[in-house]
ROLUM-808659 format. One record per residue: residue in three letters; x, y, z of N, C-alpha, C, O, CB in turn. Coordinates in nm, 3 decimals, decimal comma, always signed. Glycine has a CB too. Example, Ala and Ser with C-alpha at 12.3 -4.5 7.8 and 13.67 -1.06 7.14 Angstrom:
% ROLUM-808659
["ALA"; [+1,319; -0,569; +0,780]; [+1,230; -0,450; +0,780]; [+1,320; -0,330; +0,780]; [+1,424; -0,332; +0,846]; [+1,131; -0,447; +0,905]]
["SER"; [+1,285; -0,225; +0,708]; [+1,367; -0,106; +0,714]; [+1,290; +0,003; +0,787]; [+1,341; +0,114; +0,804]; [+1,408; -0,060; +0,572]]
This chain:
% ROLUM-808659
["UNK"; [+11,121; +8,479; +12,394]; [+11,064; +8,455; +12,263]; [+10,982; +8,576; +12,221]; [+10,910; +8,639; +12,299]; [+10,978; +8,326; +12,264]]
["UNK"; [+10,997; +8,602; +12,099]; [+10,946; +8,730; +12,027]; [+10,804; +8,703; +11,973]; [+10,782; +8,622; +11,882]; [+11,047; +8,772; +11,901]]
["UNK"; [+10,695; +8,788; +12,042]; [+10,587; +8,770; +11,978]; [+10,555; +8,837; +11,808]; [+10,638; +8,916; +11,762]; [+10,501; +8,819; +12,079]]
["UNK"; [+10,469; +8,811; +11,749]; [+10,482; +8,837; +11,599]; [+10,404; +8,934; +11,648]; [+10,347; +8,932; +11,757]; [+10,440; +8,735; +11,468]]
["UNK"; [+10,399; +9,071; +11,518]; [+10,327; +9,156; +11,574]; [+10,206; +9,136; +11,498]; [+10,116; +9,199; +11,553]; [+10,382; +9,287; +11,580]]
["UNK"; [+10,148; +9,056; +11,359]; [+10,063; +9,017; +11,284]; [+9,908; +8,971; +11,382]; [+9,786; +8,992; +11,383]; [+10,140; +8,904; +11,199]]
["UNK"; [+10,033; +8,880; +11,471]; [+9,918; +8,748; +11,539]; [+9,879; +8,876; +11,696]; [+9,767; +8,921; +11,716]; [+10,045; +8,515; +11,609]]
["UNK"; [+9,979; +8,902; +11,768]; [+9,937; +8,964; +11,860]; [+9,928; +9,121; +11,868]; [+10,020; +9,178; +11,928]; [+9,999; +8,916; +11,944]]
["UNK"; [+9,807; +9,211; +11,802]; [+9,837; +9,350; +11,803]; [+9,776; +9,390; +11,905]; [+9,758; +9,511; +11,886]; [+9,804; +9,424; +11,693]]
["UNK"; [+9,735; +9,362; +12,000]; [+9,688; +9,403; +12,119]; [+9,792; +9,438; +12,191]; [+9,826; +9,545; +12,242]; [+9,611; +9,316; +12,183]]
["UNK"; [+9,850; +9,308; +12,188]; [+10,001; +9,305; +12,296]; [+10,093; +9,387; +12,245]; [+10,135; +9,472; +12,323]; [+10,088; +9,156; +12,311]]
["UNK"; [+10,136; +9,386; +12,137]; [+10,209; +9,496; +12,122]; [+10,206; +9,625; +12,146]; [+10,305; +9,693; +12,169]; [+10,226; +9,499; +12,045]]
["UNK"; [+10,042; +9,680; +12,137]; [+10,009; +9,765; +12,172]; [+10,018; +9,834; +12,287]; [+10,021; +9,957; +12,297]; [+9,944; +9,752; +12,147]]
["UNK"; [+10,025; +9,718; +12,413]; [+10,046; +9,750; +12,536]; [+10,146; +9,787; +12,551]; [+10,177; +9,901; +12,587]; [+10,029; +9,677; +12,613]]
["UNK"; [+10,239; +9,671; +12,517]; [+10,388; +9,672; +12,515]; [+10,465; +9,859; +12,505]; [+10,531; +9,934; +12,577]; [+10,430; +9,563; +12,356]]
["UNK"; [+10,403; +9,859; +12,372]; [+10,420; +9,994; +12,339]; [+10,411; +10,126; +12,423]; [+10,490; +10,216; +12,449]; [+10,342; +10,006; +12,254]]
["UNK"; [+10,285; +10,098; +12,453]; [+10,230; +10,177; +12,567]; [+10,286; +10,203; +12,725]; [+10,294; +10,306; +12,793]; [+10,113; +10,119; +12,580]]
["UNK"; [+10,317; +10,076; +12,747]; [+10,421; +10,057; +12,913]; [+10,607; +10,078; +12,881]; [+10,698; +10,100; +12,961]; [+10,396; +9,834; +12,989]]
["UNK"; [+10,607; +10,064; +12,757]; [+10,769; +10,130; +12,715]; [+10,724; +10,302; +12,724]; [+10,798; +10,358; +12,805]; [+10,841; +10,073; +12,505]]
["UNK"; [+10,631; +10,388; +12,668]; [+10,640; +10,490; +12,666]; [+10,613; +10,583; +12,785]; [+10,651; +10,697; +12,813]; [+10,589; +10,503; +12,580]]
["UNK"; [+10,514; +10,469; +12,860]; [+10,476; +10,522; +13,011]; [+10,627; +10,538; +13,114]; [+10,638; +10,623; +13,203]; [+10,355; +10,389; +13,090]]
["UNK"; [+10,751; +10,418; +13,070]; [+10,866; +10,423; +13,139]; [+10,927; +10,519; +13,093]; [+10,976; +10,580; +13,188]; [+10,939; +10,318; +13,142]]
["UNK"; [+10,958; +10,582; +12,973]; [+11,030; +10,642; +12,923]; [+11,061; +10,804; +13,044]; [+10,985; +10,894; +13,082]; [+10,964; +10,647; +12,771]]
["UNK"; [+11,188; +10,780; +13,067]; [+11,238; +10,921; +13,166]; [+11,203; +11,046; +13,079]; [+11,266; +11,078; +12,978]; [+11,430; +10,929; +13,204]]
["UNK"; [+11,089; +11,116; +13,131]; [+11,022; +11,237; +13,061]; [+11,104; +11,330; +13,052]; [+11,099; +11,400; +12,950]; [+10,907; +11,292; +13,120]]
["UNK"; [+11,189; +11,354; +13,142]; [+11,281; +11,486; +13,161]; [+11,365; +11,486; +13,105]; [+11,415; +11,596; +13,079]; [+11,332; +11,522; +13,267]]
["UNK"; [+11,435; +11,353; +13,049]; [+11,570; +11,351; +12,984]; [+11,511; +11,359; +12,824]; [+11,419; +11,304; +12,764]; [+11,673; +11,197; +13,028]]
["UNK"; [+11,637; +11,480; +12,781]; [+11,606; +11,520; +12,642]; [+11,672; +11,445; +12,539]; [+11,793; +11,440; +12,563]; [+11,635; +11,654; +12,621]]
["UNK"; [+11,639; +11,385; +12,431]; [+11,693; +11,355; +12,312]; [+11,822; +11,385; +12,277]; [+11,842; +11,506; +12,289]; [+11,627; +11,401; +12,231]]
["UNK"; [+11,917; +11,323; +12,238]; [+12,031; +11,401; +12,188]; [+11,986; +11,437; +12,071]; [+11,896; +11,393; +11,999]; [+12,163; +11,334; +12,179]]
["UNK"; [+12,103; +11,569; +12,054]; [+12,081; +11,655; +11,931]; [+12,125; +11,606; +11,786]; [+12,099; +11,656; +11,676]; [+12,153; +11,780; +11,956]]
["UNK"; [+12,214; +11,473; +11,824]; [+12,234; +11,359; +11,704]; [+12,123; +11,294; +11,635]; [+12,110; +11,261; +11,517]; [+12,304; +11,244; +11,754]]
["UNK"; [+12,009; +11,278; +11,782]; [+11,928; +11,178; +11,706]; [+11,792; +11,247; +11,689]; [+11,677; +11,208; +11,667]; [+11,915; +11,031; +11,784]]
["UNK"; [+11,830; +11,323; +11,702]; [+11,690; +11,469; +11,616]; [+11,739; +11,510; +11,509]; [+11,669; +11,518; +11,408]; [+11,654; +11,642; +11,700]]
["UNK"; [+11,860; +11,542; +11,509]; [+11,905; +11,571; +11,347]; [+11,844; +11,427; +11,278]; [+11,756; +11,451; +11,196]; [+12,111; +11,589; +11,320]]
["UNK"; [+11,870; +11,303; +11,294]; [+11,884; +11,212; +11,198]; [+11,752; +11,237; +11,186]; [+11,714; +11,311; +11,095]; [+11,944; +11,072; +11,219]]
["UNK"; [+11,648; +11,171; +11,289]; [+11,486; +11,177; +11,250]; [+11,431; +11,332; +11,187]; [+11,317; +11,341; +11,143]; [+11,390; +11,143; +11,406]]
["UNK"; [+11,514; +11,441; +11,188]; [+11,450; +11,552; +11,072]; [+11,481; +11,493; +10,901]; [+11,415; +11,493; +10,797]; [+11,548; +11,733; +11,096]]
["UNK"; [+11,631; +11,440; +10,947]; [+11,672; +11,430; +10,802]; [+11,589; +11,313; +10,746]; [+11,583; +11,314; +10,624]; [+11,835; +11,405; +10,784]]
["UNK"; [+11,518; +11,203; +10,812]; [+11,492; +11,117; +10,761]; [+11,297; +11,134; +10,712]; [+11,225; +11,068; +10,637]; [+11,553; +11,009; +10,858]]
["UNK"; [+11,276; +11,237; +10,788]; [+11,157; +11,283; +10,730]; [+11,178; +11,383; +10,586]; [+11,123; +11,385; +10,476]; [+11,084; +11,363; +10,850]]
["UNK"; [+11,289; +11,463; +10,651]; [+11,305; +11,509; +10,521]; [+11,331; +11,416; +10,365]; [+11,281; +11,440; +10,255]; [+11,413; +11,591; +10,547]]
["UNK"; [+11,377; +11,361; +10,383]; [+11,394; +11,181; +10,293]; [+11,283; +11,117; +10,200]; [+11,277; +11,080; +10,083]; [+11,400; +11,046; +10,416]]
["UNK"; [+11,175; +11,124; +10,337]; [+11,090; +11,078; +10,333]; [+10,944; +11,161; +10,243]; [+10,850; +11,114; +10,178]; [+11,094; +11,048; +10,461]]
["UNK"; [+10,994; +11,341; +10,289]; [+10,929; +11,393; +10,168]; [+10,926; +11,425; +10,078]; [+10,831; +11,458; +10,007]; [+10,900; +11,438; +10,160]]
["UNK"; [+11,117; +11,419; +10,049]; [+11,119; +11,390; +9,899]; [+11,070; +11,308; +9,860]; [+10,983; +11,349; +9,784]; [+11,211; +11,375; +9,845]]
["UNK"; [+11,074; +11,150; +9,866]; [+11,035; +11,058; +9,795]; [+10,903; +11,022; +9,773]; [+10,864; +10,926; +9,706]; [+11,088; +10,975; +9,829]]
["UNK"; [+10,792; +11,156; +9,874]; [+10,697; +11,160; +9,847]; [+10,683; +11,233; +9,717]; [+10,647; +11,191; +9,607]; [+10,642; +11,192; +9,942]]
["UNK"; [+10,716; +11,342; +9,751]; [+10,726; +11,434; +9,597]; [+10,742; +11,389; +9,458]; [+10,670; +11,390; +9,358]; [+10,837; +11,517; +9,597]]
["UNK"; [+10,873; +11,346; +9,487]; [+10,910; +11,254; +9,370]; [+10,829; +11,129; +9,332]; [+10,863; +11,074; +9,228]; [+11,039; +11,205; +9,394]]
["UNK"; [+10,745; +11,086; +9,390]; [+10,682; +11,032; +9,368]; [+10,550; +11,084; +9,297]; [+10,501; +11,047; +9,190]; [+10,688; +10,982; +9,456]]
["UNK"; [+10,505; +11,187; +9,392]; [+10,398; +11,253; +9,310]; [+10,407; +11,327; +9,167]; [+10,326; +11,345; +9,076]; [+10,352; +11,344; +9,390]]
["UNK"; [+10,525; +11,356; +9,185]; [+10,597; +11,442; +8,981]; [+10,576; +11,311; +8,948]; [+10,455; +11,290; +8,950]; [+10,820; +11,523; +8,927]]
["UNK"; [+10,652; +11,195; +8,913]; [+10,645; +11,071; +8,814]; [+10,500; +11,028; +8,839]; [+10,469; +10,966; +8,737]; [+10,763; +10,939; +8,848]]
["UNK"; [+10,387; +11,030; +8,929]; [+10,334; +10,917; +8,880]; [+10,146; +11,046; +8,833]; [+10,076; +11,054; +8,732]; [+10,337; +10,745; +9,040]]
["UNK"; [+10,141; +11,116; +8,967]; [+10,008; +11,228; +8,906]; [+10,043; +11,309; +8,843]; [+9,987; +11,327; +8,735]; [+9,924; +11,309; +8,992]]
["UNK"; [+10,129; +11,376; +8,876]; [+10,173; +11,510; +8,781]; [+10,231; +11,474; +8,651]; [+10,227; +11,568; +8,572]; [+10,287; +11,604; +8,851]]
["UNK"; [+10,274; +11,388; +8,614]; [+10,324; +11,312; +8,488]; [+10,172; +11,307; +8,425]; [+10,158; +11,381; +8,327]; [+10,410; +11,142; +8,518]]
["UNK"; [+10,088; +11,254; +8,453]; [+10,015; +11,146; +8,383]; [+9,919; +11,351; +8,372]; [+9,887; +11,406; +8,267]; [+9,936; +10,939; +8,496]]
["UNK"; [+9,904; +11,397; +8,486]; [+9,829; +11,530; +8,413]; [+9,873; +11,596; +8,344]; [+9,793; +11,668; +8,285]; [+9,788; +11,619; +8,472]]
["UNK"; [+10,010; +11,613; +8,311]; [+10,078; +11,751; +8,216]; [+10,063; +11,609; +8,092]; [+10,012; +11,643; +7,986]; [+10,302; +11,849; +8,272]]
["UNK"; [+10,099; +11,480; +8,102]; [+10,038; +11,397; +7,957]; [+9,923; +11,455; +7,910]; [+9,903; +11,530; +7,814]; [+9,995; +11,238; +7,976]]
["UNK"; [+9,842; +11,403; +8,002]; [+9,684; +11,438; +7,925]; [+9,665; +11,555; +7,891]; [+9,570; +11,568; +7,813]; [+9,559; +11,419; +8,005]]
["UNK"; [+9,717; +11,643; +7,917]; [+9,684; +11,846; +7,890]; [+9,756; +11,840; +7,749]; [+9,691; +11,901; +7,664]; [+9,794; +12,004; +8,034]]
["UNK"; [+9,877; +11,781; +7,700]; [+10,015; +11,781; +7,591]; [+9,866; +11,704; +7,488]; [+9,821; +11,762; +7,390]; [+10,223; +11,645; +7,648]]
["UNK"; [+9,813; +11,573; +7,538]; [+9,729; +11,513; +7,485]; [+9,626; +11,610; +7,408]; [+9,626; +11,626; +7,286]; [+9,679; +11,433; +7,581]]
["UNK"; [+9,538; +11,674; +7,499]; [+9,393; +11,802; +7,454]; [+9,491; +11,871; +7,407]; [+9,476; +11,840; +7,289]; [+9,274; +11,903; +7,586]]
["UNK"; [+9,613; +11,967; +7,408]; [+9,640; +12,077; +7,366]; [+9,677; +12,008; +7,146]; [+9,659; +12,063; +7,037]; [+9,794; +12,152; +7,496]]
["UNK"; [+9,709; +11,925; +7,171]; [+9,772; +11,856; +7,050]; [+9,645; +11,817; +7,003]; [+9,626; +11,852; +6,886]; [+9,883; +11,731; +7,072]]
["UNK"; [+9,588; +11,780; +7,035]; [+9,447; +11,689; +6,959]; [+9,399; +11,827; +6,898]; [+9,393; +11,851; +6,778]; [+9,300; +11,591; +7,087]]
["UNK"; [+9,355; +11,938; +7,030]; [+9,298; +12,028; +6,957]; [+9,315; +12,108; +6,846]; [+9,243; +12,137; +6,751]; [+9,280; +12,080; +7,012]]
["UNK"; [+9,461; +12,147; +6,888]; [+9,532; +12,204; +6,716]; [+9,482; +12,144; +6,616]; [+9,400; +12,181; +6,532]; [+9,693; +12,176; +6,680]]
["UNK"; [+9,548; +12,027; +6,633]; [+9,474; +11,943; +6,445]; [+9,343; +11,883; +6,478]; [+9,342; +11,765; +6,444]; [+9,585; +11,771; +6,358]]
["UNK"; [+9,246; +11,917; +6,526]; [+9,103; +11,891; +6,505]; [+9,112; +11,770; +6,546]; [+8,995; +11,738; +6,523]; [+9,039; +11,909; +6,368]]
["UNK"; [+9,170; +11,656; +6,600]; [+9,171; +11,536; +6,619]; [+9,088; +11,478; +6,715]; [+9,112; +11,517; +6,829]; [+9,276; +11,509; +6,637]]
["UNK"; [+8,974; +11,376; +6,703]; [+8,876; +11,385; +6,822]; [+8,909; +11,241; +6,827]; [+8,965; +11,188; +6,731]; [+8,702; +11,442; +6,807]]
["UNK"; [+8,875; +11,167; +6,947]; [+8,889; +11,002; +6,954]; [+8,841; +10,909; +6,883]; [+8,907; +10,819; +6,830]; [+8,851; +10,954; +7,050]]
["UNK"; [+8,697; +10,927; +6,876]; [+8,585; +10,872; +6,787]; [+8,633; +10,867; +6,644]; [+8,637; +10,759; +6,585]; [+8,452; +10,960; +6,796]]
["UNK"; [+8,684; +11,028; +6,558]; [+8,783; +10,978; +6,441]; [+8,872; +10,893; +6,453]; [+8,882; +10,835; +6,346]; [+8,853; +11,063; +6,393]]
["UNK"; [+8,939; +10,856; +6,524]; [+9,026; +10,764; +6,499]; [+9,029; +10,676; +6,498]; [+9,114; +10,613; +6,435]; [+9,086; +10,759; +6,529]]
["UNK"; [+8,913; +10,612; +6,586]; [+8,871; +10,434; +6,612]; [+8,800; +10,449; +6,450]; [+8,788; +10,347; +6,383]; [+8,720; +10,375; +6,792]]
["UNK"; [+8,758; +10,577; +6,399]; [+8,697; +10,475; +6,306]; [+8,755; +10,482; +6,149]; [+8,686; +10,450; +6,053]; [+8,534; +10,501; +6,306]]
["UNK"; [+8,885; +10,527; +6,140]; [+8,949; +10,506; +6,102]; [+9,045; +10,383; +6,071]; [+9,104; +10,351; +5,968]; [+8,958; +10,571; +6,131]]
["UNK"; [+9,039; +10,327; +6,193]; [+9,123; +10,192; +6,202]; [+9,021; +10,088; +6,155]; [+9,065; +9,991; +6,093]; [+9,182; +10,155; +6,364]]
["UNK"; [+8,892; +10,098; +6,179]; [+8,772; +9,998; +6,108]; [+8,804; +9,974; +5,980]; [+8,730; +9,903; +5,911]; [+8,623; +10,058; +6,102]]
């Protein structure tokens, strides 16, 4: 029976720990499964990236498009709320 890892993180922890203590030190990785874990970091930093263009870098080149435009036509915030009054 499979412990949950929610309820028991101690144990898993061990668990973890006495799998890595067995692990045969001398025997090397195949070169299959180092390629995959580069590629999957690599994966992994795109979708960091891409993540960071859509969600900070978006929202800062907005706000700069925002000041560069306001400033041309004199446009300040405060005019405009009170405009809509």
């Amino acid at each position: 029976m499979k412990e949950n890892a929610h309820e028991h993180p101690e144990s898993l922890k061990q668990h973890l720990s006495r799998q890595f203590q067995n692990r045969n030190q001398k025997e090397t990785p195949p070169v299959e499964l180092k390629n995959q874990v580069f590629q999957s970091v690599d994966r992994i930093q795109l979708f960091a990236d891409m993540f960071e263009l859509f969600t900070l870098d978006f929202a800062s080149s907005e706000l700069m498009m925002i000041d560069i435009i306001s400033d041309k036509y004199n446009i300040t915030p405060s005019a405009e709320s009170d405009e809509d009054e």
